[in-house]
PyMOL Python script that loads the backbone (N, CA, C, O; Angstrom):
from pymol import cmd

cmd.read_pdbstr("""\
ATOM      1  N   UNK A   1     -29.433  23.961 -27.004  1.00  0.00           N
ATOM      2  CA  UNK A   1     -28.742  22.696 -26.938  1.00  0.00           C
ATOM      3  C   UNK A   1     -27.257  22.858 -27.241  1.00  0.00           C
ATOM      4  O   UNK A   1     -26.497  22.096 -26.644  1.00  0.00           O
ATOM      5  N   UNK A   2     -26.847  23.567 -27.916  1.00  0.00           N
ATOM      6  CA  UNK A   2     -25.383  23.973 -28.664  1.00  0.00           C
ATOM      7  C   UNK A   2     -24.640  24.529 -27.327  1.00  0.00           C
ATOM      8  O   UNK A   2     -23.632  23.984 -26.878  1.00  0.00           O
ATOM      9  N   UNK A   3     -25.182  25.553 -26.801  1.00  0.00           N
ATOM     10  CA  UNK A   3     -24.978  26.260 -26.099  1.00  0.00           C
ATOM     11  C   UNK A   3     -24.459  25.347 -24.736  1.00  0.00           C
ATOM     12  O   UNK A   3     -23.319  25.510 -24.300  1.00  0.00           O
ATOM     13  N   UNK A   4     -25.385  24.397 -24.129  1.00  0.00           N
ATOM     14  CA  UNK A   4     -25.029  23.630 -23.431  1.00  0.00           C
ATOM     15  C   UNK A   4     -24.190  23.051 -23.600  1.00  0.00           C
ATOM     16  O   UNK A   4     -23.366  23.061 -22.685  1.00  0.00           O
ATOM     17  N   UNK A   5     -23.818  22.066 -25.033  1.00  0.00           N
ATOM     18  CA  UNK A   5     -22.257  21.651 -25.489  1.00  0.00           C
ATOM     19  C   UNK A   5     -21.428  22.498 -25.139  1.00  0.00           C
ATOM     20  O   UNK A   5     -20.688  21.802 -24.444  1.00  0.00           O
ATOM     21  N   UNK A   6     -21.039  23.437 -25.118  1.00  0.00           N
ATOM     22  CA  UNK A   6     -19.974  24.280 -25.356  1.00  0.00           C
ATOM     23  C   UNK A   6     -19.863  24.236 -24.396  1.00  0.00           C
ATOM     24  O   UNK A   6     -18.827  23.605 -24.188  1.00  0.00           O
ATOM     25  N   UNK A   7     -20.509  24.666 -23.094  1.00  0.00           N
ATOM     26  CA  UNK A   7     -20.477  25.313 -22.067  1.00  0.00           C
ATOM     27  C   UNK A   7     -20.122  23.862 -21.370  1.00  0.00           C
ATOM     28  O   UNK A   7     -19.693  24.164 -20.257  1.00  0.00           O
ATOM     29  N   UNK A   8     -20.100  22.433 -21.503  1.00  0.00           N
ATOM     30  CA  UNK A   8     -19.521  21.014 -20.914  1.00  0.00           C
ATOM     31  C   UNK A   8     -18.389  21.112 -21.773  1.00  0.00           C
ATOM     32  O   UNK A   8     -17.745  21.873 -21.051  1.00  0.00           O
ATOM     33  N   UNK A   9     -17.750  20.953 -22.626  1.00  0.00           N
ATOM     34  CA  UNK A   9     -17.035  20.838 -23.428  1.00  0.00           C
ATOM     35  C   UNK A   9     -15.466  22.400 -23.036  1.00  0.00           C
ATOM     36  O   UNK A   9     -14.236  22.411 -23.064  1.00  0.00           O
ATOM     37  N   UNK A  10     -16.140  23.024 -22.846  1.00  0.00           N
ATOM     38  CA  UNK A  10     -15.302  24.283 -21.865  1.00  0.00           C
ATOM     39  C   UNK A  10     -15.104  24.143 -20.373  1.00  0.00           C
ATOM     40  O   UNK A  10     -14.505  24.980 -19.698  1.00  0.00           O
ATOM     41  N   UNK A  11     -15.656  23.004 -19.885  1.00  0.00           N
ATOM     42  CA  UNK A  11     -15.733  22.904 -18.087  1.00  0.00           C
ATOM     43  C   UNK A  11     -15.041  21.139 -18.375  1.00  0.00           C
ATOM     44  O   UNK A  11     -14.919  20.384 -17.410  1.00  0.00           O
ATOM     45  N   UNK A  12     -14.651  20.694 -19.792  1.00  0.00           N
ATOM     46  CA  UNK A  12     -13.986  19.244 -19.404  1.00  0.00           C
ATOM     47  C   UNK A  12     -12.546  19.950 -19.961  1.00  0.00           C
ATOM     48  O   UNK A  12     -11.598  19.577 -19.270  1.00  0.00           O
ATOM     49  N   UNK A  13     -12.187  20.820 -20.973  1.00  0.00           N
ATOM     50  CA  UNK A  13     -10.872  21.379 -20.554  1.00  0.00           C
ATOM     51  C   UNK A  13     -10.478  21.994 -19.388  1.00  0.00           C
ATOM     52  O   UNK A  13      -9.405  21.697 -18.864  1.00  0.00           O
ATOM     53  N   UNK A  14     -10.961  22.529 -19.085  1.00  0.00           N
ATOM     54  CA  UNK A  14     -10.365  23.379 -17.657  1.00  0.00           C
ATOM     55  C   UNK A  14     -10.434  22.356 -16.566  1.00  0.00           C
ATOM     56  O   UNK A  14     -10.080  22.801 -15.474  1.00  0.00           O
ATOM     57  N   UNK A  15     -10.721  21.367 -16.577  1.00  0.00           N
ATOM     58  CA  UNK A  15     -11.094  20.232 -15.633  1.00  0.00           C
ATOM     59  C   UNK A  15      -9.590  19.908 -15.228  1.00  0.00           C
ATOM     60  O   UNK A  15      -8.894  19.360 -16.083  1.00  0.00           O
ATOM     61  N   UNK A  16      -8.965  20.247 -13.822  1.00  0.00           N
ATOM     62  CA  UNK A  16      -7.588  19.784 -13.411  1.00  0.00           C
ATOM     63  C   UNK A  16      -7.838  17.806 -13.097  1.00  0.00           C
ATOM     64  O   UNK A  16      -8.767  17.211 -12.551  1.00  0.00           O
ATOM     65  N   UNK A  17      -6.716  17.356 -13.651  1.00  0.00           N
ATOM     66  CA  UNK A  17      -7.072  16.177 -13.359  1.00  0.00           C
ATOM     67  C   UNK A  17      -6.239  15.808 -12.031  1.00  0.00           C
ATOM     68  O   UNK A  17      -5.080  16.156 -11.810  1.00  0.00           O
ATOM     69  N   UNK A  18      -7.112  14.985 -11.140  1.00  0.00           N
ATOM     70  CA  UNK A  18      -6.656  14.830  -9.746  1.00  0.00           C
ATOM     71  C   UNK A  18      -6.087  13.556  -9.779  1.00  0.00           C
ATOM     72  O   UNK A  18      -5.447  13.365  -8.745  1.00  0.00           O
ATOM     73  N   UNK A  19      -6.064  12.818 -10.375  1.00  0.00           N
ATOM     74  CA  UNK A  19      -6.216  11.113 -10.532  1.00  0.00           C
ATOM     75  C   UNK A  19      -4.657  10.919  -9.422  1.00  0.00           C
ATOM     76  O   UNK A  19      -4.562  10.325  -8.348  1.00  0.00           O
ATOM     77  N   UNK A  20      -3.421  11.809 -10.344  1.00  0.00           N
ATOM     78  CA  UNK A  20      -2.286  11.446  -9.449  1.00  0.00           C
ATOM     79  C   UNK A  20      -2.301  11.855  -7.978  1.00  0.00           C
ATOM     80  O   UNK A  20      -1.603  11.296  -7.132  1.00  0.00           O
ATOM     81  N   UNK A  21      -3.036  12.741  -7.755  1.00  0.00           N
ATOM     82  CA  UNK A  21      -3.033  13.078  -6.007  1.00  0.00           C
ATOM     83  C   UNK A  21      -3.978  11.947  -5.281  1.00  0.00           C
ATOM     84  O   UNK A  21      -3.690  11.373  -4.231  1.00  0.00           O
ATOM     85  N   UNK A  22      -5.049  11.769  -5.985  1.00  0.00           N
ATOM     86  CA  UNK A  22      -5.812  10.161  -5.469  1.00  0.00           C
ATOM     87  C   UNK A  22      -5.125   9.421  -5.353  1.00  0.00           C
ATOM     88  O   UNK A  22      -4.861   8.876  -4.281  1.00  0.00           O
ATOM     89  N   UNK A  23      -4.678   9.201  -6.315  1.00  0.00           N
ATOM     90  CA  UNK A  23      -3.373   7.993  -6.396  1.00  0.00           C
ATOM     91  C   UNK A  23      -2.520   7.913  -5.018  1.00  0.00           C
ATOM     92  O   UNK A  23      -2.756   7.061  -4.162  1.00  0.00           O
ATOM     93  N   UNK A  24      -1.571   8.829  -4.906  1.00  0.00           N
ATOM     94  CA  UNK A  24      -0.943   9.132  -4.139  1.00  0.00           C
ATOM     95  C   UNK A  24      -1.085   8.858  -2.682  1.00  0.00           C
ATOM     96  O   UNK A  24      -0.221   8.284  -2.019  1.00  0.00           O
ATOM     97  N   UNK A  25      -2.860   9.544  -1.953  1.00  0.00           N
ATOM     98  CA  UNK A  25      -3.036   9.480  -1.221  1.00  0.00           C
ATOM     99  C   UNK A  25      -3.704   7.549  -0.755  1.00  0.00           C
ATOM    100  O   UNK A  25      -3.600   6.889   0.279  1.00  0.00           O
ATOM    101  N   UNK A  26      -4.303   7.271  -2.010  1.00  0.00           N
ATOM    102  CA  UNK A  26      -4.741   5.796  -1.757  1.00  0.00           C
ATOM    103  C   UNK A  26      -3.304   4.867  -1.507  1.00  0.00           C
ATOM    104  O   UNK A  26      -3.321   3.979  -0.654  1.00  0.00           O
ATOM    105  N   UNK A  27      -2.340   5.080  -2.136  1.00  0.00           N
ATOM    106  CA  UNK A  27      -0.739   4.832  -1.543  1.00  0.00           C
ATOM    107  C   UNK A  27      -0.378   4.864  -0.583  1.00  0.00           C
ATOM    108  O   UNK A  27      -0.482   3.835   0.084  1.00  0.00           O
ATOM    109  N   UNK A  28       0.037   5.666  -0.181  1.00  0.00           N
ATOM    110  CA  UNK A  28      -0.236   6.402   1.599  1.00  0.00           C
ATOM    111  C   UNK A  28      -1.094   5.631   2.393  1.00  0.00           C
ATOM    112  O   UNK A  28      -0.797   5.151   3.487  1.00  0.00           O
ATOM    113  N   UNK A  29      -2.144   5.527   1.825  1.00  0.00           N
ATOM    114  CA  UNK A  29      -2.986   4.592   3.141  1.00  0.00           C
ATOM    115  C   UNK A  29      -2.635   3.364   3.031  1.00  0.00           C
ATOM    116  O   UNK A  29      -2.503   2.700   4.060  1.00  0.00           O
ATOM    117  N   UNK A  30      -2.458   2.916   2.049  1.00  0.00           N
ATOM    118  CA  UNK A  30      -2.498   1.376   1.566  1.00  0.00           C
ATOM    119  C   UNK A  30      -1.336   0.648   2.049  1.00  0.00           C
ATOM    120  O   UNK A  30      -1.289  -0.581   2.110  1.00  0.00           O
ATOM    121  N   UNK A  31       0.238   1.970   2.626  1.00  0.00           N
ATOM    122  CA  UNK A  31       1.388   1.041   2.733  1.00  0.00           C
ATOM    123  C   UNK A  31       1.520   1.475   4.659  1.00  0.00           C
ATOM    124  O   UNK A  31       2.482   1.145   5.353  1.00  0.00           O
ATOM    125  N   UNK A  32       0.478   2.139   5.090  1.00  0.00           N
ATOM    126  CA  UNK A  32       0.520   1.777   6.477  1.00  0.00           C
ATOM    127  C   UNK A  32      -0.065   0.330   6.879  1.00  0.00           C
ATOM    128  O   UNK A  32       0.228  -0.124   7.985  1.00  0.00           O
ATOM    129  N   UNK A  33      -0.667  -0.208   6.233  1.00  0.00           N
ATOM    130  CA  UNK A  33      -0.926  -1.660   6.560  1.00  0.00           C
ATOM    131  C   UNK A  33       0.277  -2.644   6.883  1.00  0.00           C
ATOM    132  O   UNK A  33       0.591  -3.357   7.836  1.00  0.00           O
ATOM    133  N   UNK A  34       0.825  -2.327   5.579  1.00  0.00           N
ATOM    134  CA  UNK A  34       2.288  -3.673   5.219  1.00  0.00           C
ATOM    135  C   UNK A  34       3.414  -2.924   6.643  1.00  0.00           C
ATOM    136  O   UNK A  34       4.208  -3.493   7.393  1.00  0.00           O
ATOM    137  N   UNK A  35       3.076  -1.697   6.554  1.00  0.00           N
ATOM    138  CA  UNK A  35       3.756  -1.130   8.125  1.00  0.00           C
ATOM    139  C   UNK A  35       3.725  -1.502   9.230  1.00  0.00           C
ATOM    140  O   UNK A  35       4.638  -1.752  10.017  1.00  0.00           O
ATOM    141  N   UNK A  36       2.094  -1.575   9.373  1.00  0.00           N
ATOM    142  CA  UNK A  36       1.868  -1.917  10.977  1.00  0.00           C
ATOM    143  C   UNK A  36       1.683  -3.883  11.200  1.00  0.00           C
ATOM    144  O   UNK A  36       1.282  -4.477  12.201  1.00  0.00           O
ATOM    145  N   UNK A  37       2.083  -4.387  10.045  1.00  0.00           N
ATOM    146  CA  UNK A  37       1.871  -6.034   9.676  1.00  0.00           C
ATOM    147  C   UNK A  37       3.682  -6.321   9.907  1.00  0.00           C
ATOM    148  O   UNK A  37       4.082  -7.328  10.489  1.00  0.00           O
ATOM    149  N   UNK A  38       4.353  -5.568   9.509  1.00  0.00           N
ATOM    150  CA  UNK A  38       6.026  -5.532   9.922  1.00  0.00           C
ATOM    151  C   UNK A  38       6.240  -5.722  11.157  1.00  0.00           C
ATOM    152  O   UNK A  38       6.611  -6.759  11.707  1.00  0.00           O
ATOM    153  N   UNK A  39       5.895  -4.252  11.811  1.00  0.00           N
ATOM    154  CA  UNK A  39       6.205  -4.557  13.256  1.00  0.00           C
ATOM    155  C   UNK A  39       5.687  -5.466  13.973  1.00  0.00           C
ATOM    156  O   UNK A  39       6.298  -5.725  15.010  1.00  0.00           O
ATOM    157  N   UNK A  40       4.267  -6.338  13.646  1.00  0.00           N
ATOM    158  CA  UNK A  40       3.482  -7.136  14.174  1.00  0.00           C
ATOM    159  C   UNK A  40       4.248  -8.383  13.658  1.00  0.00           C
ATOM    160  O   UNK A  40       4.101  -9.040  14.689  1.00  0.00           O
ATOM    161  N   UNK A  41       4.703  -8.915  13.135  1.00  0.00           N
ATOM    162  CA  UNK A  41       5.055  -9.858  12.766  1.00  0.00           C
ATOM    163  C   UNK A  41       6.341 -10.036  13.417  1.00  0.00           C
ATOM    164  O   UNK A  41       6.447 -11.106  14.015  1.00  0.00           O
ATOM    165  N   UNK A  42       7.936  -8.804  13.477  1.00  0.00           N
ATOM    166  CA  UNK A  42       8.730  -9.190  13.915  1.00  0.00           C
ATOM    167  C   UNK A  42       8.618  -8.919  15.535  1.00  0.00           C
ATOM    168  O   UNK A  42       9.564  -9.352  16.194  1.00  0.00           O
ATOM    169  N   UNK A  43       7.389  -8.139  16.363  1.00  0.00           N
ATOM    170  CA  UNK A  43       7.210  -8.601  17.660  1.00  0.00           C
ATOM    171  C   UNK A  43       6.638  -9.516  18.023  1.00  0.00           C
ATOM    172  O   UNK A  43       6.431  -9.739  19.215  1.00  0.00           O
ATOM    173  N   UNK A  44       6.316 -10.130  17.233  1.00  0.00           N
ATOM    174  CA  UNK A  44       5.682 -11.800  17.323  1.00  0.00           C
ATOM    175  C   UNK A  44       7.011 -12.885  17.866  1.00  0.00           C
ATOM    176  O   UNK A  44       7.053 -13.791  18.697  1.00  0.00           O
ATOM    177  N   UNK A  45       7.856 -12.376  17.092  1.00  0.00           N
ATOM    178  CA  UNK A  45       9.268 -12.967  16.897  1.00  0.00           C
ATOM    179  C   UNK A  45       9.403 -12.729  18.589  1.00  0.00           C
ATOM    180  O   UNK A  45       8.783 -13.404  19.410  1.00  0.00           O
ATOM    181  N   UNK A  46      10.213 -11.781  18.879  1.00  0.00           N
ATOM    182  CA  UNK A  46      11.036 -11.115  19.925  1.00  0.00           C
ATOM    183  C   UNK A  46      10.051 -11.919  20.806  1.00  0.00           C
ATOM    184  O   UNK A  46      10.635 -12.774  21.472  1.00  0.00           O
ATOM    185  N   UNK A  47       8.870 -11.878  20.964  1.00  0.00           N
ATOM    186  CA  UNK A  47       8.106 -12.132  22.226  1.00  0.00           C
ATOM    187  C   UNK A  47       8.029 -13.685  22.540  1.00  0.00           C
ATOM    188  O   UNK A  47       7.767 -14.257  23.598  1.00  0.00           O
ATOM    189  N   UNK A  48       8.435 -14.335  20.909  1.00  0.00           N
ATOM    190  CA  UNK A  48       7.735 -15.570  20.990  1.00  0.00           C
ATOM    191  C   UNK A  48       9.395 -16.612  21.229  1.00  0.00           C
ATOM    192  O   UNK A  48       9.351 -17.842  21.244  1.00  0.00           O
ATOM    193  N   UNK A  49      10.420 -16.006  21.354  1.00  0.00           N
ATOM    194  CA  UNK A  49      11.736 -16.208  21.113  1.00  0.00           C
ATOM    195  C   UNK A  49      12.040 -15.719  22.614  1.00  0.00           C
ATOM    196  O   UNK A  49      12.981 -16.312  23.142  1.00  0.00           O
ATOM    197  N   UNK A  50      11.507 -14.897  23.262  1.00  0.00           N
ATOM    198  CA  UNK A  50      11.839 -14.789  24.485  1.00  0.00           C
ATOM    199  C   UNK A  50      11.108 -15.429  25.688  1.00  0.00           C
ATOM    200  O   UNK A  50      11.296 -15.298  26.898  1.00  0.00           O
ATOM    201  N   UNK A  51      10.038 -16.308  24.845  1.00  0.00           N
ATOM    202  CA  UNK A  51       9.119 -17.046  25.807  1.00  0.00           C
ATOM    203  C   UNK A  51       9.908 -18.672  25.841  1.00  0.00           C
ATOM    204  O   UNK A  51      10.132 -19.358  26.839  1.00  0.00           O
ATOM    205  N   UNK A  52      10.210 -18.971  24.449  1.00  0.00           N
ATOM    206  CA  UNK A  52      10.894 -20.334  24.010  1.00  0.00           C
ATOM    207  C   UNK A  52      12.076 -20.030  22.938  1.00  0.00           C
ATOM    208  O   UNK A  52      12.147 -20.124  21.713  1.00  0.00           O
ATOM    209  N   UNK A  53      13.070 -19.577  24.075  1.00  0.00           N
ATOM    210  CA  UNK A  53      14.420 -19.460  23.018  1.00  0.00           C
ATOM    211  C   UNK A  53      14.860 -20.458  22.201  1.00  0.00           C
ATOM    212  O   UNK A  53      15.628 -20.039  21.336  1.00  0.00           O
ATOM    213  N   UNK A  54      14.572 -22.043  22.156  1.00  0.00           N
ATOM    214  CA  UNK A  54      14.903 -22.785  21.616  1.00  0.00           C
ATOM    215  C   UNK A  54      13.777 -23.019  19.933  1.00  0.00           C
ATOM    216  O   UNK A  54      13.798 -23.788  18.971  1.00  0.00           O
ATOM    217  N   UNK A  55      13.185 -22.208  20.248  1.00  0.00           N
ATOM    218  CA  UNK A  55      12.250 -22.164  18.954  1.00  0.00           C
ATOM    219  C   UNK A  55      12.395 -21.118  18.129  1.00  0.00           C
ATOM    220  O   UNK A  55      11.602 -20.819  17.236  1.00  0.00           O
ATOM    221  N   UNK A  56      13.771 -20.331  18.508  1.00  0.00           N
ATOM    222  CA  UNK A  56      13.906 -19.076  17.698  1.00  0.00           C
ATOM    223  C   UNK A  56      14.074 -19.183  16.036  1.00  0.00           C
ATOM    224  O   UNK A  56      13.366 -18.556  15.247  1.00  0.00           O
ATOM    225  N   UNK A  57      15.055 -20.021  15.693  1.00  0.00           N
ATOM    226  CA  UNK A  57      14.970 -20.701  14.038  1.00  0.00           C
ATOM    227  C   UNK A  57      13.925 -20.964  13.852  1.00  0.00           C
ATOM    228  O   UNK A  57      13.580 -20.321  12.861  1.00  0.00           O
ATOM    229  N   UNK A  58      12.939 -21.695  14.291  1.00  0.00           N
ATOM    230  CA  UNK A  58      11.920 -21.440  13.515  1.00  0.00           C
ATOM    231  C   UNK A  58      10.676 -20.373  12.985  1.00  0.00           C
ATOM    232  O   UNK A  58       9.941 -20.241  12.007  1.00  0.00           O
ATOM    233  N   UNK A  59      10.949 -19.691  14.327  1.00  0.00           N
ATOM    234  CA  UNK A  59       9.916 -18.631  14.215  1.00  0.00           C
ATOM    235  C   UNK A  59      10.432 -17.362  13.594  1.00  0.00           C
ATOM    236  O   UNK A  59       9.778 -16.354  13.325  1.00  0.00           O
ATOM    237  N   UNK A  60      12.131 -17.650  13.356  1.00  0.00           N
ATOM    238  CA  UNK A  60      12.566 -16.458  12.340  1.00  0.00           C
ATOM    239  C   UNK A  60      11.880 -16.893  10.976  1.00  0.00           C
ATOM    240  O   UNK A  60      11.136 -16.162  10.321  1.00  0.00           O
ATOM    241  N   UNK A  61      12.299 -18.403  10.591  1.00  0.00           N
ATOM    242  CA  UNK A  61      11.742 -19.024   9.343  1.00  0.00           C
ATOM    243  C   UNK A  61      10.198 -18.418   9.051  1.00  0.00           C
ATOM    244  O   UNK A  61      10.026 -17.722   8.051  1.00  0.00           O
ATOM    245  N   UNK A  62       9.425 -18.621   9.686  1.00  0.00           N
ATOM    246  CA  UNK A  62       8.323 -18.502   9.529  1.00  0.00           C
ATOM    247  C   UNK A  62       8.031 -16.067   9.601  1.00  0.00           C
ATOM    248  O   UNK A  62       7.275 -15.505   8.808  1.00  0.00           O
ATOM    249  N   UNK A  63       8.765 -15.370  10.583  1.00  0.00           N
ATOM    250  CA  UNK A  63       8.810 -14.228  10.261  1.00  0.00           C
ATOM    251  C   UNK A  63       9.317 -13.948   9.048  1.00  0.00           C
ATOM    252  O   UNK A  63       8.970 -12.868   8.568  1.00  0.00           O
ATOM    253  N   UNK A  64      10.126 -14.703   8.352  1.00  0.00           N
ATOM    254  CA  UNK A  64      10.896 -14.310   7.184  1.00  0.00           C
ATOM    255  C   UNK A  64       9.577 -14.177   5.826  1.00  0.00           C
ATOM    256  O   UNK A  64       9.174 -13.209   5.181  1.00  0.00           O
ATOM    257  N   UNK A  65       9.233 -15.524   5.816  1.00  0.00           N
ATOM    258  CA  UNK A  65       8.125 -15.801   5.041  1.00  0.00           C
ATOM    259  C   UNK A  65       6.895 -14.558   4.832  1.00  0.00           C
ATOM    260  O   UNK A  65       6.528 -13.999   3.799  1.00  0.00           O
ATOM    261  N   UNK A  66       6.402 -14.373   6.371  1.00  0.00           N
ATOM    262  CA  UNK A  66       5.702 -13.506   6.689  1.00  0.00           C
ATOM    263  C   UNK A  66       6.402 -12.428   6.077  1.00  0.00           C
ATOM    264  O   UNK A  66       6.634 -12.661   4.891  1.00  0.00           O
ATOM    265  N   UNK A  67       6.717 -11.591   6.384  1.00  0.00           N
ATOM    266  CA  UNK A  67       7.739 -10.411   5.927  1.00  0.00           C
ATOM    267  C   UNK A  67       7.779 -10.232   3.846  1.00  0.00           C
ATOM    268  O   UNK A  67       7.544  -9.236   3.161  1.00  0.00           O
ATOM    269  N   UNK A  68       8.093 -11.367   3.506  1.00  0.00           N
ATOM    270  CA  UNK A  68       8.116 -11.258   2.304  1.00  0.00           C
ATOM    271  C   UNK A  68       6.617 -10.917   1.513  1.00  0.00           C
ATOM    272  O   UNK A  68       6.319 -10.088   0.654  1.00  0.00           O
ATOM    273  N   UNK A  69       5.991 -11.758   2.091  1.00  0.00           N
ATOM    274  CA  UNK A  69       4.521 -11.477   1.530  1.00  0.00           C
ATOM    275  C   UNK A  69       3.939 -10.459   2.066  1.00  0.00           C
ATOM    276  O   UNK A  69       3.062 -10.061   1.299  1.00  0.00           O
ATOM    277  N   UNK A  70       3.987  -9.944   2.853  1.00  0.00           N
ATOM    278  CA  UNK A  70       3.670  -8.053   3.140  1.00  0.00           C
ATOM    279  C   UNK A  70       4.423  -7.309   2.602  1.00  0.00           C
ATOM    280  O   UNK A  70       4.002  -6.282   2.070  1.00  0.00           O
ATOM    281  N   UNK A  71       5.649  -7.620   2.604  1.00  0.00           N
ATOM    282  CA  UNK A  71       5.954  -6.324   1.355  1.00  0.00           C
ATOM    283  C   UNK A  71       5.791  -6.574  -0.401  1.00  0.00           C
ATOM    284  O   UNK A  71       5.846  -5.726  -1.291  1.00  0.00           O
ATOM    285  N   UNK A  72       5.615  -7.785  -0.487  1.00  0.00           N
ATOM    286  CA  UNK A  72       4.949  -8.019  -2.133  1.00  0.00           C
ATOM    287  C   UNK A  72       3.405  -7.232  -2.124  1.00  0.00           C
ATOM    288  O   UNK A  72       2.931  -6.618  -3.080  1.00  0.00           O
ATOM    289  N   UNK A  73       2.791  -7.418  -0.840  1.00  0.00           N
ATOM    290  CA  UNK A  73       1.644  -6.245  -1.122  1.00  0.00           C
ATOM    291  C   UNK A  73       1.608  -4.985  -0.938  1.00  0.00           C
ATOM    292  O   UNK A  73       0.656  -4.380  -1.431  1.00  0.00           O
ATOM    293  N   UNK A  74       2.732  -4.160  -0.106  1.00  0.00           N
ATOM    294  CA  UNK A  74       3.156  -3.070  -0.634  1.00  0.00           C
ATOM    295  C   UNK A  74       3.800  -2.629  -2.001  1.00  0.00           C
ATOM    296  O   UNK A  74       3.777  -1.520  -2.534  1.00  0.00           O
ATOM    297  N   UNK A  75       4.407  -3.858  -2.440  1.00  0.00           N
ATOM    298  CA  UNK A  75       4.782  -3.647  -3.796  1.00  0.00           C
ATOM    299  C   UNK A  75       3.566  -3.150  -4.927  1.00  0.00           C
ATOM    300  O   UNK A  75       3.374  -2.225  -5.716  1.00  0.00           O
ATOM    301  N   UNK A  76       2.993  -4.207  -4.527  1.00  0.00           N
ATOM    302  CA  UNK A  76       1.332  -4.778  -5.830  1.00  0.00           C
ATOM    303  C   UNK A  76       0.868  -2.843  -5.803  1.00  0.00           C
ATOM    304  O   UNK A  76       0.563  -2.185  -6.798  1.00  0.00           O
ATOM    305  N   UNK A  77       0.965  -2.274  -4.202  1.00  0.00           N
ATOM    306  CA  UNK A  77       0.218  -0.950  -4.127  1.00  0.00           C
ATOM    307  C   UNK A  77       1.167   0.336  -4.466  1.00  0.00           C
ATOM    308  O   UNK A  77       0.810   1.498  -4.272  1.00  0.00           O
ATOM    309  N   UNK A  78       2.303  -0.013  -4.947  1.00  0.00           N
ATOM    310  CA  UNK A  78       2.787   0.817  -5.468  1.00  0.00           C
ATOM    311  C   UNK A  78       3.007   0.570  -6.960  1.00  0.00           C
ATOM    312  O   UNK A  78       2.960   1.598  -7.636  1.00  0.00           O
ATOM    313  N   UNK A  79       3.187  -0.320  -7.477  1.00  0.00           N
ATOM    314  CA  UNK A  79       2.874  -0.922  -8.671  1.00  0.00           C
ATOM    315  C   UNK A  79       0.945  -0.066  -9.241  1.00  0.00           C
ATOM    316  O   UNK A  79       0.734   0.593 -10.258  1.00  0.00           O
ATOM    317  N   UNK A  80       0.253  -0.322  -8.495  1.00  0.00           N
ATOM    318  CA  UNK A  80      -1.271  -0.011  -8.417  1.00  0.00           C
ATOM    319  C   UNK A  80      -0.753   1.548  -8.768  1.00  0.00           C
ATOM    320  O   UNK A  80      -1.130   2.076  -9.814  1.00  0.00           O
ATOM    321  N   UNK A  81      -0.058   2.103  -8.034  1.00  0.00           N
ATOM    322  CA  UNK A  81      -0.203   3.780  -7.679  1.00  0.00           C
ATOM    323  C   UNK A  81       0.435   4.144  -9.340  1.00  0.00           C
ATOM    324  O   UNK A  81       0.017   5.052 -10.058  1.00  0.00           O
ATOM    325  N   UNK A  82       1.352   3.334  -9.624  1.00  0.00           N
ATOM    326  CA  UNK A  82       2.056   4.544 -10.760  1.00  0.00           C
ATOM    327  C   UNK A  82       0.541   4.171 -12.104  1.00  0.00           C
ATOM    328  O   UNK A  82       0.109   4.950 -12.953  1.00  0.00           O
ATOM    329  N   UNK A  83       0.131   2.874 -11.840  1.00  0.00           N
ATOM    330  CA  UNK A  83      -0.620   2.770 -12.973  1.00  0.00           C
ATOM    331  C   UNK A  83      -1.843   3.724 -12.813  1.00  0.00           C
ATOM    332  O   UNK A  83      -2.473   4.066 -13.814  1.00  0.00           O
ATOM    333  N   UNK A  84      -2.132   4.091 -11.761  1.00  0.00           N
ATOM    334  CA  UNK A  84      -3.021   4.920 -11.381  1.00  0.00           C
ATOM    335  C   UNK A  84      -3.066   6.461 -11.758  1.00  0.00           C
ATOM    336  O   UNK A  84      -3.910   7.230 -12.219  1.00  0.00           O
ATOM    337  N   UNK A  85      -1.987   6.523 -11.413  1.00  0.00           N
ATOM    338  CA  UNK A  85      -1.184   8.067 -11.597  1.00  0.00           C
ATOM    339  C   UNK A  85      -0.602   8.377 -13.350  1.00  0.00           C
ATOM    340  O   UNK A  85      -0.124   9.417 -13.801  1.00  0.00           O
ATOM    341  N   UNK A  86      -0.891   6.899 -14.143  1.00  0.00           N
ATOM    342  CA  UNK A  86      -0.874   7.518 -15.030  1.00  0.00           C
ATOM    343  C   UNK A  86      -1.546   8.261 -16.187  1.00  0.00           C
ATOM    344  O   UNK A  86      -0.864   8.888 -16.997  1.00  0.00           O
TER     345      UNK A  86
END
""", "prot")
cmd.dss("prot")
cmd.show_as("cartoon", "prot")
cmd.util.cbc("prot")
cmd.orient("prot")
């Protein structure tokens, strides 16, 4: 029984901790979203501004909005990452 202690207790020091490379990589995935929600949002614009130019103020108003709240959730996931990584 001793023997077994030791021998867990010798394999949780040597244990490299990965947590920050998880981290890292769950980051990475997490801010291609707010990426591909950017370009989707301001070609929403261009397309929807070149269909009804007279509606362009508003549909910037409304991209602007959009825009802010996708990158507050890239924020939240980098915010997430350092607490992760620590």
């Amino acid at each position: 029984m001793k023997v077994s202690n030791i021998v867990l207790a010798q394999a949780a020091e040597a244990a490299v901790n990965i947590n920050p490379g998880l981290a890292a990589i769950g980051y990475g995935l997490g801010a291609v979203g707010p990426g591909i929600g950017v370009g989707l949002i301001w070609a929403a614009v261009i397309n929807g501004t070149a269909r009804q130019p007279e509606a362009q103020g508003q549909l910037q108003g409304i991209a602007w909005i959009s825009f802010v709240l996708v990158e507050v959730l890239a924020l939240i996931g980098l915010v997430i990452y350092f607490i992760a990584s620590a």
